[in-house]
C-alpha positions as CSV (number, residue, x, y, z in Angstrom):
1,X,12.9,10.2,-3.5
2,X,16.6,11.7,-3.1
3,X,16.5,15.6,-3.2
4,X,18.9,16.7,-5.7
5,X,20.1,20.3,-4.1
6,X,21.8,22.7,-6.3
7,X,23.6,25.7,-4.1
8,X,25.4,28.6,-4.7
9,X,28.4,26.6,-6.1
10,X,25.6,24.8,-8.6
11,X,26.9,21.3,-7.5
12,X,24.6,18.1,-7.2
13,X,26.1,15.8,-4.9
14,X,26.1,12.4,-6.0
15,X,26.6,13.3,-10.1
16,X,27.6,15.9,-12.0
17,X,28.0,19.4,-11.1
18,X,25.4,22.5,-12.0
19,X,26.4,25.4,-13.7
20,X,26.8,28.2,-11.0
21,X,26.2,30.9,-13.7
22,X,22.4,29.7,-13.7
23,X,19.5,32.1,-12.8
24,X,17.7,31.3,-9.2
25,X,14.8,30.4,-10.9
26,X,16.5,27.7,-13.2
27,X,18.2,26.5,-9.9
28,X,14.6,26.2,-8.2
29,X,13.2,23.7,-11.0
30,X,16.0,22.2,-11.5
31,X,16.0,21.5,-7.7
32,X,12.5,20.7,-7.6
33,X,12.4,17.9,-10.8
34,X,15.2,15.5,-9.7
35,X,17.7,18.1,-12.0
36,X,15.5,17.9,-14.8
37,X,14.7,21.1,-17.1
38,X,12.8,21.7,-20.2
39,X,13.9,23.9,-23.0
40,X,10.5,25.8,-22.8
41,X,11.5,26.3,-18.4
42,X,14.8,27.5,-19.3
43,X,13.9,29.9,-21.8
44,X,11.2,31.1,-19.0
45,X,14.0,31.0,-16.7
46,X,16.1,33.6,-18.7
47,X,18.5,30.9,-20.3
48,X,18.9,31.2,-23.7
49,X,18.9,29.0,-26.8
50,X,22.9,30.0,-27.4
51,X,23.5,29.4,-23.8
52,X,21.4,25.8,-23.1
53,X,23.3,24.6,-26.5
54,X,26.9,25.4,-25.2
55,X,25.8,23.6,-22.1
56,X,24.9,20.7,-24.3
57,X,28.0,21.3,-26.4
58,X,30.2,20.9,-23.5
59,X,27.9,18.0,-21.8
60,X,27.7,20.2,-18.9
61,X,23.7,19.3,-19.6
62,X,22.5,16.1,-21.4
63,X,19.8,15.5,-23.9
64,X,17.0,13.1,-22.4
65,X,14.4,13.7,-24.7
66,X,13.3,15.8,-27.4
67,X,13.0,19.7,-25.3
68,X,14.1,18.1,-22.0
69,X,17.7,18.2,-20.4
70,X,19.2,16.9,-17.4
71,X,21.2,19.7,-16.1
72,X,24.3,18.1,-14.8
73,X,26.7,15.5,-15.8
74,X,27.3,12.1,-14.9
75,X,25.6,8.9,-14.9
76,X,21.9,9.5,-15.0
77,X,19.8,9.1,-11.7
78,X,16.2,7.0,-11.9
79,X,14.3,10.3,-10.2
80,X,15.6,12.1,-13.3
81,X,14.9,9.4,-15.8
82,X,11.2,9.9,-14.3
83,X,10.5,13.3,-14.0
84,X,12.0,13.6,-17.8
85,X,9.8,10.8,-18.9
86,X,6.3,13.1,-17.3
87,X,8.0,16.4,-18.8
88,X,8.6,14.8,-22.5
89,X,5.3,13.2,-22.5
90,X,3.4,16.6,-22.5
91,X,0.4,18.2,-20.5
92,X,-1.7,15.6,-18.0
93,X,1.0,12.9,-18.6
94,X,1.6,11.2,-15.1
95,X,4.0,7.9,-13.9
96,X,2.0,4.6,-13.6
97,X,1.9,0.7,-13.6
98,X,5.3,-0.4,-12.7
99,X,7.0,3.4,-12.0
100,X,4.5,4.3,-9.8
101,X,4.4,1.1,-7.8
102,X,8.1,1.7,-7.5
103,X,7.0,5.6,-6.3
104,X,4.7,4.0,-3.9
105,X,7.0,1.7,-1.8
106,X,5.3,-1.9,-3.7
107,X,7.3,-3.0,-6.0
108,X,11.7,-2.9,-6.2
109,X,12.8,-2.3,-9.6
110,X,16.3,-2.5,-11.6
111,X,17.4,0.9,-12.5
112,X,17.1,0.2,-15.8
113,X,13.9,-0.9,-16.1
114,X,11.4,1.2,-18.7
115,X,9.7,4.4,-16.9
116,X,6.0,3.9,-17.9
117,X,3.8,6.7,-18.2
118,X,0.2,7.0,-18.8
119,X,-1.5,9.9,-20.8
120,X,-4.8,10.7,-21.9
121,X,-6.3,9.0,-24.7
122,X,-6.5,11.6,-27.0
123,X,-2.8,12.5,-27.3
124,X,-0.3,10.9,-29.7
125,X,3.3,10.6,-28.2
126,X,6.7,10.2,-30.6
127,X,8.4,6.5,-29.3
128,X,10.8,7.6,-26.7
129,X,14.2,5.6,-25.6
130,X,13.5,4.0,-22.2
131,X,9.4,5.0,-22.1
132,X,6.5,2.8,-22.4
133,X,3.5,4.5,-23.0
134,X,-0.2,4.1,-21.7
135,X,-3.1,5.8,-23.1
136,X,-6.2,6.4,-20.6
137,X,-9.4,7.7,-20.8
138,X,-9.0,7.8,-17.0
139,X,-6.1,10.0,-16.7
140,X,-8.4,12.6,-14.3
141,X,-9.6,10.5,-11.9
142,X,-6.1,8.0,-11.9
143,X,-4.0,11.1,-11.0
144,X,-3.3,11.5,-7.6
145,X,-3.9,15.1,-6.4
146,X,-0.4,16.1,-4.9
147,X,2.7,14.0,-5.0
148,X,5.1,14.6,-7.5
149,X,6.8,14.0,-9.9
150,X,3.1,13.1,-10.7
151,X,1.6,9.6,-10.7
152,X,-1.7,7.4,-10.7
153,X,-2.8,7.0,-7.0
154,X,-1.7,3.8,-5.3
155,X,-5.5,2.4,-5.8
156,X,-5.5,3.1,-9.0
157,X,-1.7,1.5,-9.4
158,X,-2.5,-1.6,-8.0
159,X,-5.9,-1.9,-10.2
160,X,-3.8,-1.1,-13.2
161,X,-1.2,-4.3,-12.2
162,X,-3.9,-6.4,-11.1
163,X,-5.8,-5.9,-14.8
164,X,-2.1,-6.6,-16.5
165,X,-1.4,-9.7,-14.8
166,X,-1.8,-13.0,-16.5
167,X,-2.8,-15.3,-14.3
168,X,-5.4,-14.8,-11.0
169,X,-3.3,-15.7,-8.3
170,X,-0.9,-12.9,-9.5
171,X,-3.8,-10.4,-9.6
172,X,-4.8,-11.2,-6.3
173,X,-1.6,-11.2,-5.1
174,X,-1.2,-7.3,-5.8
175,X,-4.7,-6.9,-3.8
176,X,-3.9,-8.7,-0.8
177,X,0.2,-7.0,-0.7
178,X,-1.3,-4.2,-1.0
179,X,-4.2,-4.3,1.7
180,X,-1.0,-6.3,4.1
181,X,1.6,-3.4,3.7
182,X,-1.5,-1.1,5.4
183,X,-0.8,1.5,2.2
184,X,-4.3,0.9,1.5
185,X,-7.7,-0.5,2.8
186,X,-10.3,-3.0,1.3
187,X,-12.8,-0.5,1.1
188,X,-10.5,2.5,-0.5
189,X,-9.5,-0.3,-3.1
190,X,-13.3,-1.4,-3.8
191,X,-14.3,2.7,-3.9
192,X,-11.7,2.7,-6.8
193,X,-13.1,-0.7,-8.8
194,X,-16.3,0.7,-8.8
195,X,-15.0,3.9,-10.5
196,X,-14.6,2.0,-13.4
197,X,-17.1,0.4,-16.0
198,X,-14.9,-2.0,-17.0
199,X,-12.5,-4.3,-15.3
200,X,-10.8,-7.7,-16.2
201,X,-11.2,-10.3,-13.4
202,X,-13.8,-8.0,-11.4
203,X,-15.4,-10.9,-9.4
204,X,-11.7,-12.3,-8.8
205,X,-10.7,-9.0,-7.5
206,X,-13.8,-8.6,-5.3
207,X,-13.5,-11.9,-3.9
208,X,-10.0,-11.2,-2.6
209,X,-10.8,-8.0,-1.5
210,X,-13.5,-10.4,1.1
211,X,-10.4,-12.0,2.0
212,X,-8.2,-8.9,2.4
213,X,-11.2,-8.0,4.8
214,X,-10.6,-10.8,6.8
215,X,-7.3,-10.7,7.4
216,X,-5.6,-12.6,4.6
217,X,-2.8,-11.1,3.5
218,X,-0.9,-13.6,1.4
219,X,-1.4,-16.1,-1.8
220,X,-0.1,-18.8,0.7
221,X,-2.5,-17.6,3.3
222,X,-5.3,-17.5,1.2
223,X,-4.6,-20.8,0.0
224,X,-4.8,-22.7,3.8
225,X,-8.1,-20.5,4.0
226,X,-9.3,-22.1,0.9
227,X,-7.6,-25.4,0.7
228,X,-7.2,-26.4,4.4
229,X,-10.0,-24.4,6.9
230,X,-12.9,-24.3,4.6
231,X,-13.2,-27.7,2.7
232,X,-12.1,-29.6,5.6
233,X,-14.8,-27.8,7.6
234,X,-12.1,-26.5,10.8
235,X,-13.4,-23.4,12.9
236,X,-12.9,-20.1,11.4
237,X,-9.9,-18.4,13.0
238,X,-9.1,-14.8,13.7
239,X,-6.4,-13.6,11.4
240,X,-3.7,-10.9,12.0
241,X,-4.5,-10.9,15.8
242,X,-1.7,-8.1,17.3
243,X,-0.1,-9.2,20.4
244,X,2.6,-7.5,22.1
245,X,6.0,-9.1,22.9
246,X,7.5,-7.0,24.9
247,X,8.3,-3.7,23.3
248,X,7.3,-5.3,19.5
249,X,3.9,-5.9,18.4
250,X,3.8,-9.0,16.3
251,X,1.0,-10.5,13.9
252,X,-0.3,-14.0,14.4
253,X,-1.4,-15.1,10.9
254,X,-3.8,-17.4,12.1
255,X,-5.4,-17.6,16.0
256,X,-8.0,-20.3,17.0
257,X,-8.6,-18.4,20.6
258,X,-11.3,-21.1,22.1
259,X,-8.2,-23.5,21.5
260,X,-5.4,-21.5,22.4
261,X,-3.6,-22.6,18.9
262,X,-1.7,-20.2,16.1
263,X,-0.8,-21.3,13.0
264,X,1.9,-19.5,11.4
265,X,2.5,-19.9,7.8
266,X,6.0,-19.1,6.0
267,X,6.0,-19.2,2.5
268,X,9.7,-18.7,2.5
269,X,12.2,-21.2,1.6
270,X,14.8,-20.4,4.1
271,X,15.3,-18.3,6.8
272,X,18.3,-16.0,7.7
273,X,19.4,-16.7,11.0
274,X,18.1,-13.8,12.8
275,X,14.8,-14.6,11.3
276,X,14.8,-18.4,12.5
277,X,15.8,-16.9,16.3
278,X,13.0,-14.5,16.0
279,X,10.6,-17.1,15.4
280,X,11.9,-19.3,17.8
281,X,11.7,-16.0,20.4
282,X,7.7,-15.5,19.2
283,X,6.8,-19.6,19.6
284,X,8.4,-19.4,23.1
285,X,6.2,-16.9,24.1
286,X,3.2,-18.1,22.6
287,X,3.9,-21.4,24.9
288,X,4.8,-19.5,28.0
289,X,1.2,-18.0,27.5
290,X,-0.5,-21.2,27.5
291,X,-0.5,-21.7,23.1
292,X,0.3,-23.9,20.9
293,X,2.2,-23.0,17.8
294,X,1.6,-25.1,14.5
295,X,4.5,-23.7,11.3
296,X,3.8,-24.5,8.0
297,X,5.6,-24.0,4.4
298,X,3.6,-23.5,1.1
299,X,4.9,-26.9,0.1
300,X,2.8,-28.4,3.0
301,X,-0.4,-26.1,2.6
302,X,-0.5,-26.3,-1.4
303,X,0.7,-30.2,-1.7
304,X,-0.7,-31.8,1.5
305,X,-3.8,-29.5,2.6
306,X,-5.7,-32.5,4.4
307,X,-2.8,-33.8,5.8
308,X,-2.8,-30.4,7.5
309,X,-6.3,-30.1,8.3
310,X,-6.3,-33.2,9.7
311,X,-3.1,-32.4,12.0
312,X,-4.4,-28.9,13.2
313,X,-8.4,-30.6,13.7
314,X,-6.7,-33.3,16.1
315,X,-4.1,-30.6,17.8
316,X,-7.8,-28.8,18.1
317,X,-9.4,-31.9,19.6
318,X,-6.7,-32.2,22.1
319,X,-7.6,-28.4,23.6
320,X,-11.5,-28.8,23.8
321,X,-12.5,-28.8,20.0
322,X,-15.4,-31.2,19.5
323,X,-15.1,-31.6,16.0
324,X,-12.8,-33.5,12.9
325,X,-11.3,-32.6,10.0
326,X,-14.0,-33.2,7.4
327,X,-13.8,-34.7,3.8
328,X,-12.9,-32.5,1.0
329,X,-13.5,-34.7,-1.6
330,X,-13.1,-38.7,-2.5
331,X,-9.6,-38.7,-2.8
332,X,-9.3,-37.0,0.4
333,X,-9.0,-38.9,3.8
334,X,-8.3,-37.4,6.6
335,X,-7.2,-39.6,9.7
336,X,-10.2,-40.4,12.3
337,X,-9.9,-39.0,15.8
338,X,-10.1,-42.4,17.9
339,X,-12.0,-42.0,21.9
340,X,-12.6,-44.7,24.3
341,X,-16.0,-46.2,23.7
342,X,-17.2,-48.2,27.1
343,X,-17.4,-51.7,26.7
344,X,-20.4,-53.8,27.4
345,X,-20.9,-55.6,30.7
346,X,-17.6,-58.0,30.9
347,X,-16.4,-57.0,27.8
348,X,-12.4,-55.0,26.7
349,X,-11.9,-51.7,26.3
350,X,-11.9,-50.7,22.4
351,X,-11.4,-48.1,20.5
352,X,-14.0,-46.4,18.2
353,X,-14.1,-43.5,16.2
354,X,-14.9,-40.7,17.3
């Protein structure tokens, strides 16, 4: 959040300039709401109704909403668009769904994208230009207690867009973003689901909150989990181990530590160039420590899972691992590890499997 300073000259920096006539309490809201003021605050602020309609007159101030001005000129910046929205929409009104992911560091948004702001259920709100509105009975326990301009805490947020979205994998993939960007736990996000009575997809939700647990912190990562480790029957592996290359820490997404094998998994469809020498860097190290380093795209974990299991079962094999890559299923057939079987007395060497 930019932080819109008004001095003794009234000037914003980056559009527009401030009236340096105002009173110092005008100038403190106006600093403190993104340059944002409501009729009622001016008035309070010893503006009057002649003077906030020359301003308007002379487009030193601009109309946002009914009662609510921006007070400077100039193209219109997205913290005032926000804090204009909150102000028009009345008491308890707060940012939410999209806007407040945006507020929260999960989600980029174009600038022109619809503020959306959540209210309790009770009130009835006029249509306003550029606001979609959501009515709550939860508007108490959504709000978080002290950022502003105010917004639904980031548990609640990511309930909200998991509930909206139309298919599971997209729900789940706000769960496990949000659990992987370490803005929120497992546990603080299944404390908030059990806050509420009713929820779409509840079992869905709890399931990937289990695999959030864990480690898994992707769609694509959840999908080797449950389309290449578990119906092929590999070993569990540890997930998001932290190792330290030189003065970096670095995730592994997968670790099979008995084996000394990491599986990395890039769901990516190309790399810039510093990326692809970064990873090159990481699997160099991981060999100079004794590992194996196994890469694979979405493509190969969502179209060719056994393929996979059976590639990473035999790497496995190769390191101690005593097992195969199981059957998933009759169409599946994964390749049979082959050992030396003795022969009998005065018989050849042949190969069974194993």
């Amino acid at each position: 959040m930019r932080v819109f300073a008004v001095t003794a000259g009234g000037c914003r920096g980056d559009a527009g300039c401030m009236s340096r006539q105002l009173p110092a309490q005008a100038r403190i809201v106006l600093r403190h709401q993104a340059g944002v003021i409501t009729q009622s605050q001016a008035l309070a602020a010893g503006i009057s109704r002649h003077a906030i309609y020359a301003r308007l007159e002379s487009e030193r101030w601009q109309r946002l909403h009914r009662g609510v001005y921006a007070g400077y000129s100039g193209p219109l910046a997205r913290e005032s668009l926000m804090w204009a929205a909150v102000l028009a929409a009345g008491s308890g009104a707060m940012l939410c769904y999209r806007t407040a992911a945006e507020l929260h560091g999960l989600l980029d948004v174009p600038k022109s994208e619809a503020i959306h702001v959540m209210v309790p259920r009770w009130r009835t709100l006029r249509p306003m230009r550029g606001v979609v509105v959501h009515y709550s009975r939860r508007v108490d326990a959504a709000r978080h207690p002290a950022l502003e301009p105010p917004r639904t805490r980031l548990e609640e947020t990511v309930l909200d867009l998991a509930e909206a979205e139309r298919t599971i994998n997209g729900a789940t993939a706000w769960i496990l973003d949000a659990c992987a960007s370490r803005r929120t736990t497992p546990d603080r996000l299944l404390e908030a689901m059990d806050a509420r009575p009713r929820m779409r997809r509840r079992i869905a939700l709890l399931v990937a909150l289990g695999d959030a647990r864990i480690g898994v912190h992707s769609i694509l990562e959840r999908g080797y989990l449950y389309k290449v480790e578990r119906p092929h029957g590999l070993p569990e592996g540890s997930r998001q181990r932290r190792t330290r290359s030189g003065a970096t820490n670095r995730y592994e997404d997968i670790r099979y530590e008995e084996y000394g094998v990491v599986v990395e998994l890039d769901g990516q469809q190309a790399h810039p160039e510093g990326e692809r020498w970064r990873d090159i860097r990481r699997d160099n190290n991981s060999a100079v420590e004794g590992l194996i380093t196994l890469r694979y795209t979405y493509a190969d974990v969502i179209d060719r899972p056994c393929e996979v299991a059976d590639e990473i079962a035999r790497t496995l094999r190769g390191r101690g691992y005593a097992g195969a890559a199981h059957r998933c299923g009759a169409s599946c057939s994964p390749g049979e590890p082959t050992v030396l079987v003795s022969p009998p007395a005065g018989g050849r060497l042949s190969k069974a499997a194993g």
